[in-house]
C-alpha positions as semicolon CSV with decimal commas, in nm:
position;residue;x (nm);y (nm);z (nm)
1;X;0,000;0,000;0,000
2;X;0,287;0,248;0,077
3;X;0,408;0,181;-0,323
4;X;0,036;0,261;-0,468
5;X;0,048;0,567;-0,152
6;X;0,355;0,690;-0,323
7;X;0,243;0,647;-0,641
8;X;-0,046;0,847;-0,595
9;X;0,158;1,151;-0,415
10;X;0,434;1,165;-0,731
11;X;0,104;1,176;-0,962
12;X;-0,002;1,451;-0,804
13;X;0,325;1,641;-0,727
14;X;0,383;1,616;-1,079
15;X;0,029;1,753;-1,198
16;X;0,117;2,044;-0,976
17;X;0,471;2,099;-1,081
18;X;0,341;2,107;-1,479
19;X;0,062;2,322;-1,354
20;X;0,347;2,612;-1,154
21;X;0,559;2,586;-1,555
22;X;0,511;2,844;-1,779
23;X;0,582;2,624;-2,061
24;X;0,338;2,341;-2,000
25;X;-0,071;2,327;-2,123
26;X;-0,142;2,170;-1,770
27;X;-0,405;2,388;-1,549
28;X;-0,474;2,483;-1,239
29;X;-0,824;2,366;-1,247
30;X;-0,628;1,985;-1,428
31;X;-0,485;1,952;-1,104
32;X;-0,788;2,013;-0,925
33;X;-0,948;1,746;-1,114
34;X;-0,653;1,523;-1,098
35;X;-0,622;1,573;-0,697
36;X;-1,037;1,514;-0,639
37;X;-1,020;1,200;-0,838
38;X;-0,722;1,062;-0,672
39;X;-0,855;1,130;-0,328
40;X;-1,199;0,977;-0,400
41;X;-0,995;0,700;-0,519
42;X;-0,818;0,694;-0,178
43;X;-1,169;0,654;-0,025
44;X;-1,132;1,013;0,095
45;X;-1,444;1,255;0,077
46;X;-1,320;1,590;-0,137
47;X;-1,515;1,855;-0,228
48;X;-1,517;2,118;-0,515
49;X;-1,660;2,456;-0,422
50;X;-1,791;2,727;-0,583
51;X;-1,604;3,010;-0,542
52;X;-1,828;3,260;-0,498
53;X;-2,028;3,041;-0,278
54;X;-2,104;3,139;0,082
55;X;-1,976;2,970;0,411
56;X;-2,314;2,859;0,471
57;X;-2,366;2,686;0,097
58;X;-2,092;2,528;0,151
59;X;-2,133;2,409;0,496
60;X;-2,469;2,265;0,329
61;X;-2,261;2,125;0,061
62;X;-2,066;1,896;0,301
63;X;-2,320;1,831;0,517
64;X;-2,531;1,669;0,203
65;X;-2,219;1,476;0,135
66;X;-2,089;1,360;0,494
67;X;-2,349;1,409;0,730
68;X;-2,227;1,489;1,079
69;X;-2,090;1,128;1,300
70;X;-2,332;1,231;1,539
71;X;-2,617;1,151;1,338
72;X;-2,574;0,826;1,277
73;X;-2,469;0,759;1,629
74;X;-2,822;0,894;1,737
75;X;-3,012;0,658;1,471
76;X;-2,841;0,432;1,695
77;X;-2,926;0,498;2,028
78;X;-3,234;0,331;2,191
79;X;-3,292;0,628;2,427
């Protein structure tokens, strides 16, 4: 797992790095796509925001994705 870990981090690193040259076609919004695939990939929940957004959409945003631990602790609980 460490190799595929690695793997994953160089991928990235290297998105980025194209992304910083001049010279290369890469974007900044590639290696947004690049990093929210890999990490959903990873199992890991990632989010893309609209920048212009508020706090409060995207507090929503999240909270549609990954609701809070708490609730499903409470569906739970035989109170």
């Amino acid at each position: 797992m460490d190799t595929e870990k690695s793997a994953t981090e160089l991928k990235q690193q290297g998105v980025i790095e194209a992304a910083q040259d001049p010279e290369s076609n890469v974007t900044s919004a590639d290696v947004q796509k690049t990093i929210l695939a890999e990490s959903k990939k990873a199992g890991v929940t990632a989010f893309t925001f609209d920048p212009d957004a508020t706090q409060e959409e995207k507090a929503a945003q999240a909270r549609d994705v990954s609701p809070s631990p708490f609730a499903a602790q409470a569906s739970l609980c035989r109170c």
